[in-house]
C-alpha positions as CSV (number, residue, x, y, z in Angstrom):
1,X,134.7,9.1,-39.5
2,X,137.2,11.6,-39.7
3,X,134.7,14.3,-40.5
4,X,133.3,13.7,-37.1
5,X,136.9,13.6,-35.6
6,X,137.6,17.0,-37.0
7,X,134.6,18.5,-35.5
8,X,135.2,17.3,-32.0
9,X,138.7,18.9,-32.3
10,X,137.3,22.2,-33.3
11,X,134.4,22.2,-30.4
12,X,137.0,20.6,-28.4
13,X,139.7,23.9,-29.3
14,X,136.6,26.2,-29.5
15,X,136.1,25.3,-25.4
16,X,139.6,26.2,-24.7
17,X,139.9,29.0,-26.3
18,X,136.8,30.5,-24.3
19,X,137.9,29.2,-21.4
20,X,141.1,31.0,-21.4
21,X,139.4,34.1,-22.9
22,X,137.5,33.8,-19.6
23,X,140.7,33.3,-17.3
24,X,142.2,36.0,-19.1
25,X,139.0,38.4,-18.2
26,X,138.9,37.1,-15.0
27,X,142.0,38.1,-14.2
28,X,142.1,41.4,-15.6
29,X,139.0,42.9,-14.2
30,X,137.8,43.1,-17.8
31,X,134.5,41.0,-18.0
32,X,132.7,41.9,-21.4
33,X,129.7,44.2,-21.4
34,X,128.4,47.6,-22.3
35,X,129.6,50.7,-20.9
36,X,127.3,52.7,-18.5
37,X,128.0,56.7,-18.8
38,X,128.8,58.1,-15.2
39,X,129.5,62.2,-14.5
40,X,131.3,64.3,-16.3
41,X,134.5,64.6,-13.7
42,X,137.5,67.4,-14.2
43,X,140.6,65.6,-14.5
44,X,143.0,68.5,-15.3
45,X,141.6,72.0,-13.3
46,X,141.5,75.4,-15.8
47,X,144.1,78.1,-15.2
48,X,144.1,81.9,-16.1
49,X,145.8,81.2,-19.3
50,X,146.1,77.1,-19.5
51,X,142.7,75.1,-20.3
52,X,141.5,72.3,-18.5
53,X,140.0,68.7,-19.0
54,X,136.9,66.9,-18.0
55,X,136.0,63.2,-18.9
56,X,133.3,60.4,-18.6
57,X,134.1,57.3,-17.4
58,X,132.0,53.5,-17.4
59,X,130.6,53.3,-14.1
60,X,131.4,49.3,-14.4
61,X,134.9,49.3,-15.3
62,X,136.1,52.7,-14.5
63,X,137.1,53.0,-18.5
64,X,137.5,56.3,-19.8
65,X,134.6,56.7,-22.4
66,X,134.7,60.1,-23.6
67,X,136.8,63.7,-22.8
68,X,136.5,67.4,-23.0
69,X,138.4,70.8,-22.7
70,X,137.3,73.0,-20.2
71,X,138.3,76.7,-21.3
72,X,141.0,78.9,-19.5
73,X,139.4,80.8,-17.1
74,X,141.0,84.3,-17.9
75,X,142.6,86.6,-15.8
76,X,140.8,88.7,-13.1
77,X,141.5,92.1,-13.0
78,X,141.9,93.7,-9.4
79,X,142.8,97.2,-8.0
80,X,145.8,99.1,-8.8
81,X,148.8,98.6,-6.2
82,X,151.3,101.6,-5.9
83,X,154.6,99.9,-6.5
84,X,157.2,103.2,-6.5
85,X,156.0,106.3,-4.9
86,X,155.6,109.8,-6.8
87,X,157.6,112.5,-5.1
88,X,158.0,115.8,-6.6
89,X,161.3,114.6,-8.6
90,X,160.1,111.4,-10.2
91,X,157.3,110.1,-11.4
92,X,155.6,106.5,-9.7
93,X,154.6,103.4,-10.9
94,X,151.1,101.2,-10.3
95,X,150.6,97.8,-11.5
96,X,146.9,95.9,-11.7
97,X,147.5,92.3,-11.1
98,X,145.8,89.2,-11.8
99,X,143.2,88.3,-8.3
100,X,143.9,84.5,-9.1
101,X,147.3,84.2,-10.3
102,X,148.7,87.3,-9.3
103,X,150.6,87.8,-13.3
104,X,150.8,91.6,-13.5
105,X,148.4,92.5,-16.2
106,X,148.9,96.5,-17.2
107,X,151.5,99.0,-15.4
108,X,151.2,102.7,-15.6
109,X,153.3,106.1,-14.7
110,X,151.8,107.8,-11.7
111,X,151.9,111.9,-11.8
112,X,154.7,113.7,-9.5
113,X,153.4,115.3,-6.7
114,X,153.1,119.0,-5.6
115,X,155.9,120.5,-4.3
116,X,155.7,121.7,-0.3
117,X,156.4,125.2,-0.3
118,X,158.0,126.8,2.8
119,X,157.4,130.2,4.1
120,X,159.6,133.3,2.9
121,X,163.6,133.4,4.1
122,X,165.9,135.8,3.8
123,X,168.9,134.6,1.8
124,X,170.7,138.3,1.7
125,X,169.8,140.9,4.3
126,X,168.9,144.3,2.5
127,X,170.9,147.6,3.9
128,X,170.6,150.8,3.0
129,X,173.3,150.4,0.1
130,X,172.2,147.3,-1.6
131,X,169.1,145.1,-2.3
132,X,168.4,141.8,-0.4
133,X,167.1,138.7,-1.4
134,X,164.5,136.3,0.0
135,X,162.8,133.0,-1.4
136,X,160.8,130.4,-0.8
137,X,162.0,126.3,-1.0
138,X,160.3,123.3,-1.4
139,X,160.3,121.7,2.0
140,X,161.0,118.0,0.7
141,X,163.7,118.5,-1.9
142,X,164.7,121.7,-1.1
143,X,164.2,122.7,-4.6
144,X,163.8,127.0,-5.1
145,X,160.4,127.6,-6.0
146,X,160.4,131.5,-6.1
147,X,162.5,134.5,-5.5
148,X,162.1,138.1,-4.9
149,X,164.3,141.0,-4.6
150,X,164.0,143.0,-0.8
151,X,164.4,146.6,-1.7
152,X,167.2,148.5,0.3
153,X,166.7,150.5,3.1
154,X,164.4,148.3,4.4
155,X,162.7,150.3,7.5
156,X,161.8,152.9,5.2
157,X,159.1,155.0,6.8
158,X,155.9,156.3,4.7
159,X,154.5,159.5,6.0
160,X,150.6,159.9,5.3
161,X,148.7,163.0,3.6
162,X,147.2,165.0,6.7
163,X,144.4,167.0,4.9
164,X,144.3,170.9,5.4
165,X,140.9,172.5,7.7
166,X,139.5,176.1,7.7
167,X,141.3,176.2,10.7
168,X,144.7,174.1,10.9
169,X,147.1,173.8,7.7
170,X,147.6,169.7,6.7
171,X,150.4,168.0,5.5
172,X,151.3,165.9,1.7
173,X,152.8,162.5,1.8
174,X,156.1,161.9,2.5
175,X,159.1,159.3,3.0
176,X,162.3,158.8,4.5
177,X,165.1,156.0,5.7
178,X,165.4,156.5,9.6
179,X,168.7,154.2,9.2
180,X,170.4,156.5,6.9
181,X,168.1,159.9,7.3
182,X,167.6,159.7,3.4
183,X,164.3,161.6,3.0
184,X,163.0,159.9,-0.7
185,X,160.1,162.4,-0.9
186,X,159.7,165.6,1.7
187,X,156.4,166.3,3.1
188,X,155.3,170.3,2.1
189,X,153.1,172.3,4.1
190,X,149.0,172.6,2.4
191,X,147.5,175.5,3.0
192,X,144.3,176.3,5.1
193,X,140.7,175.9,3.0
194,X,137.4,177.8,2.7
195,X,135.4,177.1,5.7
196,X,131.8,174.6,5.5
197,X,128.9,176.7,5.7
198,X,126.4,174.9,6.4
199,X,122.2,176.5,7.1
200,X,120.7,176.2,10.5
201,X,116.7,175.8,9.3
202,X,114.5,178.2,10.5
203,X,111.9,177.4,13.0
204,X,108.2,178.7,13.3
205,X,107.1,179.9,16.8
206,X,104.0,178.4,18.0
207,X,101.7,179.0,21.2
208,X,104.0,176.2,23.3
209,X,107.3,177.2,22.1
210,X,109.8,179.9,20.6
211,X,111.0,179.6,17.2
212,X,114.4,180.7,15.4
213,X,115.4,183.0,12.6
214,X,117.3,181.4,9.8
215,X,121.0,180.9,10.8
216,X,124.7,179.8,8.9
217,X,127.4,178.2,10.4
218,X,130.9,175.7,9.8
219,X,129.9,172.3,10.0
220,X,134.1,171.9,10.8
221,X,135.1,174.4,13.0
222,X,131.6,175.0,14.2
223,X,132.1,178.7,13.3
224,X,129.1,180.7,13.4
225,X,128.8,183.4,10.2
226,X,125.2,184.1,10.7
227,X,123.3,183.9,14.2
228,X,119.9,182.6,15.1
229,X,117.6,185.2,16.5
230,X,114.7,183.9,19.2
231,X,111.2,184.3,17.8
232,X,108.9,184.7,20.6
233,X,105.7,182.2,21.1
234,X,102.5,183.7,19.8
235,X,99.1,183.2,21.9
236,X,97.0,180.7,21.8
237,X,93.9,180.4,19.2
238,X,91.3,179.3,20.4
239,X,88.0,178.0,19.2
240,X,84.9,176.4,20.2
241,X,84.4,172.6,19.9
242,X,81.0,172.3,18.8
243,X,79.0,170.2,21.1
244,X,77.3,166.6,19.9
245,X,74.4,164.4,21.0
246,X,74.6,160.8,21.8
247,X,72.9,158.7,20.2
248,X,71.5,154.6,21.2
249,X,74.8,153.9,20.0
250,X,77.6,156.7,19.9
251,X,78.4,158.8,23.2
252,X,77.9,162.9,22.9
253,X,79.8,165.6,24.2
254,X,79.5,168.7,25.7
255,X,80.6,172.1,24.0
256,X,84.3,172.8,24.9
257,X,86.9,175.5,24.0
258,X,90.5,174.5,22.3
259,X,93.7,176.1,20.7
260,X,93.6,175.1,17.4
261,X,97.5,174.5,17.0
262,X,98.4,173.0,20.0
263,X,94.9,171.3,20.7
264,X,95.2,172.4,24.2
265,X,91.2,172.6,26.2
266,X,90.5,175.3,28.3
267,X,87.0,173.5,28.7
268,X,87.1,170.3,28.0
269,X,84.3,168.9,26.8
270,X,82.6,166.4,28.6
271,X,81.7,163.0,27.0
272,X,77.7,162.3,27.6
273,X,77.1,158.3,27.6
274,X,75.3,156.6,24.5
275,X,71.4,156.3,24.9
276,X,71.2,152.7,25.0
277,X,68.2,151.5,23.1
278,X,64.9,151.8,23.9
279,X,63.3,148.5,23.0
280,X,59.8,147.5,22.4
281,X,60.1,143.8,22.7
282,X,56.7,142.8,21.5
283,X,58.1,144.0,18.1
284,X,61.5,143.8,17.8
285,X,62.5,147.4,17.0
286,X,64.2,150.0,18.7
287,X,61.8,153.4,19.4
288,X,64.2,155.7,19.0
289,X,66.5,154.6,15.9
290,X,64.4,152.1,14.6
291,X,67.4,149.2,14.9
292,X,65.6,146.4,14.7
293,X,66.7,143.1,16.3
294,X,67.0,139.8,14.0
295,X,65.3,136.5,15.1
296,X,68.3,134.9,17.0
297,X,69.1,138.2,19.1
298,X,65.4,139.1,20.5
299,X,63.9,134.9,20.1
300,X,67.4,132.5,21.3
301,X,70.5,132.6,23.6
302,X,72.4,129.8,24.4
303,X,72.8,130.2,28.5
304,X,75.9,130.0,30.5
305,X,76.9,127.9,33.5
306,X,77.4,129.6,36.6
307,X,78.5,127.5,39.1
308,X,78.5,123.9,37.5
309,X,79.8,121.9,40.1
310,X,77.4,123.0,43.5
311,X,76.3,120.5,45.9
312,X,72.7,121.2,47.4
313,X,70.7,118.3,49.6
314,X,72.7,115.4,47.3
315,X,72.4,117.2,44.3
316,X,75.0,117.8,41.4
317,X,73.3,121.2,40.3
318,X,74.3,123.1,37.2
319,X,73.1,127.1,37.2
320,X,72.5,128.7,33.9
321,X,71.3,132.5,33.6
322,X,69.7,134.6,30.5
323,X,71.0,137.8,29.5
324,X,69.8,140.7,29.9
325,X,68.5,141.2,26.6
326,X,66.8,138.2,26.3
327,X,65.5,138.5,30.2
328,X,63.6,141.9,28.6
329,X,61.9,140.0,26.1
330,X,60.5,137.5,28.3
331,X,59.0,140.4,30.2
332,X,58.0,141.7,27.4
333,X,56.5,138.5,26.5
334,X,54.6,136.9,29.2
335,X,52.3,134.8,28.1
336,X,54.5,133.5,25.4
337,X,56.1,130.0,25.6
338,X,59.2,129.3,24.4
339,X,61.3,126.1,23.3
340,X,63.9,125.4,25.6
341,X,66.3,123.0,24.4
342,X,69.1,121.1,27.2
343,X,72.4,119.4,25.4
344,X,75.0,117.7,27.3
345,X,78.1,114.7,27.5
346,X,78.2,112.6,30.2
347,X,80.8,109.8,31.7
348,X,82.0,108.7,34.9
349,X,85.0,107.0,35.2
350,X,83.6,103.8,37.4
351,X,80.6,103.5,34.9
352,X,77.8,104.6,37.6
353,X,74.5,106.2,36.4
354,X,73.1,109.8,36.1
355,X,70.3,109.9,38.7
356,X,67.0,111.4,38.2
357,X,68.4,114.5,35.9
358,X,65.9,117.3,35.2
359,X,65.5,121.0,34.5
360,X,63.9,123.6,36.6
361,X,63.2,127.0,36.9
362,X,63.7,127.9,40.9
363,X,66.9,127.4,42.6
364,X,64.8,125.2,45.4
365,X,61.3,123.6,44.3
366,X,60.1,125.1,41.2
367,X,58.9,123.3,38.2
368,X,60.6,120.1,36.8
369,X,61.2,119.2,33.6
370,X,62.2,115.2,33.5
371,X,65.1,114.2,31.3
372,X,65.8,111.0,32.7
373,X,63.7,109.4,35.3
374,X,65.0,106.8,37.2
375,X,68.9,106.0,36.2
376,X,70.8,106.2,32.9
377,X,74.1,104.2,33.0
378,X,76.9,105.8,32.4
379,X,80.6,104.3,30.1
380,X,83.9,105.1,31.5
381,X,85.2,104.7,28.3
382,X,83.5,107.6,26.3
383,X,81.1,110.0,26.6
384,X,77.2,109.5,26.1
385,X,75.1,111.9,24.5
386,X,72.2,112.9,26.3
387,X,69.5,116.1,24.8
388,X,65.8,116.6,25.4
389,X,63.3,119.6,24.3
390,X,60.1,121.1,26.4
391,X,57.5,123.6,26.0
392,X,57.8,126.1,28.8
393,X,55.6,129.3,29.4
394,X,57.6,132.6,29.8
395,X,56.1,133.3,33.4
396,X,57.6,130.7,34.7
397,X,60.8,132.7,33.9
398,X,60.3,135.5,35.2
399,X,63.9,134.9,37.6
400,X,65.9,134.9,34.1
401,X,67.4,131.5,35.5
402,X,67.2,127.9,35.1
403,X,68.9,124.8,36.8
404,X,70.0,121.4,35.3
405,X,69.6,118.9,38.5
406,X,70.8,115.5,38.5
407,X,69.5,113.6,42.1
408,X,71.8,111.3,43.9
409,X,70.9,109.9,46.9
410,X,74.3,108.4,47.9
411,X,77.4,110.3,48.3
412,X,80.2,110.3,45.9
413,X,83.4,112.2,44.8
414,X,82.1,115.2,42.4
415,X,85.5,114.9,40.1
416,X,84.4,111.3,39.5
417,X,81.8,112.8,37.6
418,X,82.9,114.4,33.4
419,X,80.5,116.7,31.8
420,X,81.3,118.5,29.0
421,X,79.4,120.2,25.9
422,X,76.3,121.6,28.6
423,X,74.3,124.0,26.6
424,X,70.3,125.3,27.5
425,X,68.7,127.1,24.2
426,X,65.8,128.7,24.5
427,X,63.5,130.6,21.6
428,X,60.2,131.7,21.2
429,X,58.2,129.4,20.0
430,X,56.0,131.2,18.0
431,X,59.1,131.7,15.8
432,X,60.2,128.1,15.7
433,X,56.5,127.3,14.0
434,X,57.4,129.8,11.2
């Protein structure tokens, strides 16, 4: 019985003691239970020299759990600051001090500076009796930087050597003090020298001029010792010029008659024109000095345009003629054909179309030679090739010109029309086959 008295007064003590550990919690905020670690957060900030602290605390309760130092930071060194000026009597001062704090971390001695120098003044005025003196100060602290003596008699005059001639006597140097009349060193009197003889050249007489004996003379005083002499002009030699025959290439001349020194004609020799070569097509070579043409001179030739922008009966016509070299072989050549080849570019700058283009061989009628039949469109935006070959007989010829016609049959501005690049080949065609 009292066993079981004694444990209800423990669980009844037991209860209360809880319940006022509870209160107590209660009432202090503290309610039991495990910490949860928040963010490390800096309590005390780091300085230069002076480190810093950083703790954890429960998220719950706000307890501090743990702590750390955060190190000093350090100073941070910044530019040099003149604190006292250099002058050129003392010496200055610079400091380097701390960006964050400002603490002045190293100081140093800053070199004096240069002293200002003034220009020269005269201290002591020189005179004839005595030396003066003149220096030069330093313009901030009026400190003598140099000295120097001013000779006496200080307008003293300096007389320049005046060099003797073959014809006028010179003078030596001298000196003197105009203030006092000393004389510190009397010019003398230098005696007259040997005159400057210098040759005059002889000069050969020739059929155009007179020449000169040999002469001497002062190149100073222009004195002559020795006089030229006049040689009189001599005649004329002449001689024949041998006269010369043209050949297919090189004039001639006629026999003429010329002084050999001054090249002068008295008949001048006239200039006979070269042959010219005389051609025998059918073969190629020359009759007289056997020059023989070469495939592309005597077989092709590129033509040229003429008139390349002539309107005839709503035409754009293009003229082209041979050469004359190549007109001779066709001559030559008549029943030949040859390969006549027609290149050209081609726009329009509103895109129309080349109109029924063709080659012929008369100005008006004549045979035609189709290149485009019917209409070709044109691009205003570049140029269009256009190139075509025929088979023509030399007889048809025979006029040494040909005519690249291009029909239109409704009027239009010719500049509207570009053609560039228009060549018309034409060769043998007996040579193109070999």
């Amino acid at each position: 019985m009292k066993r079981n008295n004694l444990g209800k007064i423990l669980f009844v003590l037991f209860l209360i003691v809880g319940a006022v550990l509870i209160i107590f919690a209660w009432s202090t905020g503290k309610i039991p239970h495990a910490h949860q670690a928040g963010e490390w957060e800096t309590t005390i900030a780091p300085t230069c020299k002076l480190e810093g602290t950083s703790v954890k605390k429960c998220r719950l309760c706000d307890e501090e759990i743990s702590s750390t130092t955060i190190p000093a930071l350090g100073h941070s060194t910044g530019k040099w600051n003149i604190t006292v000026e250099p002058t050129c009597t003392s010496v200055g001062e610079r400091t380097n001090n701390c960006t964050a704090c400002g603490e002045t971390l190293s100081t140093e001695k800053v070199a004096m500076t240069d002293h200002i120098s003034s220009g020269w003044e005269t201290s002591i005025i020189a005179n004839c009796t005595s030396d003066g003196l003149r220096k030069k100060t330093c313009k901030v602290c009026s400190q003598e930087l140099v000295s120097e003596i001013i000779p006496k008699h200080p307008n003293t005059i300096h007389q320049n050597t005046v060099p003797a001639t073959c014809i006028n006597t010179g003078l030596s140097s001298g000196s003197y003090c105009p203030d006092c009349d000393t004389v510190f060193q009397e010019q003398t009197e230098l005696p007259l020298v040997n005159h400057t003889w210098v040759t005059d050249a002889a000069v050969s007489a020739t059929c155009v001029r007179d020449g000169l004996t040999q002469g001497l003379h002062c190149s100073v005083c222009l004195l002559v010792k020795v006089k030229q002499e006049v040689i009189p002009k001599v005649s004329h030699n002449f001689v024949e010029v041998s006269a010369t025959s043209p050949t297919c290439t090189v004039t001639g001349n006629t026999t003429g008659t010329q002084c050999s020194m001054c090249k002068t004609y008295i008949v001048q020799p006239q200039t006979i024109p070269a042959l010219g070569h005389e051609m025998d097509y059918s073969i190629g070579e020359c009759t007289r000095c056997q020059y023989r043409l070469s495939d592309s001179e005597m077989c092709t030739i590129t033509l040229r345009e003429e008139n390349p922008y002539s309107w005839e009966s709503g035409a754009i016509r293009f003229e082209f003629e041979f050469n004359e070299e190549f007109k001779k072989a066709i001559i030559s050549n008549p029943d030949s054909e040859l390969m006549v080849t027609v290149s050209f570019y081609a726009t329009h700058n509103e895109g129309w179309s080349l109109q029924d283009t063709y080659l012929t061989n008369l100005k008006t009628g004549g045979e035609k030679f189709i290149i485009i039949d019917g209409k070709s469109a044109l691009n205003e935006n570049k140029y269009i090739k256009f190139e075509k070959q025929f088979t023509i007989s030399a007889k048809l010829l025979q006029q040494g010109k040909m005519y690249l016609v291009v029909d239109t049959p409704i009027i239009v501005v010719v500049s509207t029309y570009s053609v560039k690049n228009l060549t018309l080949k034409a060769v043998f065609a007996d040579v193109v086959n070999n």
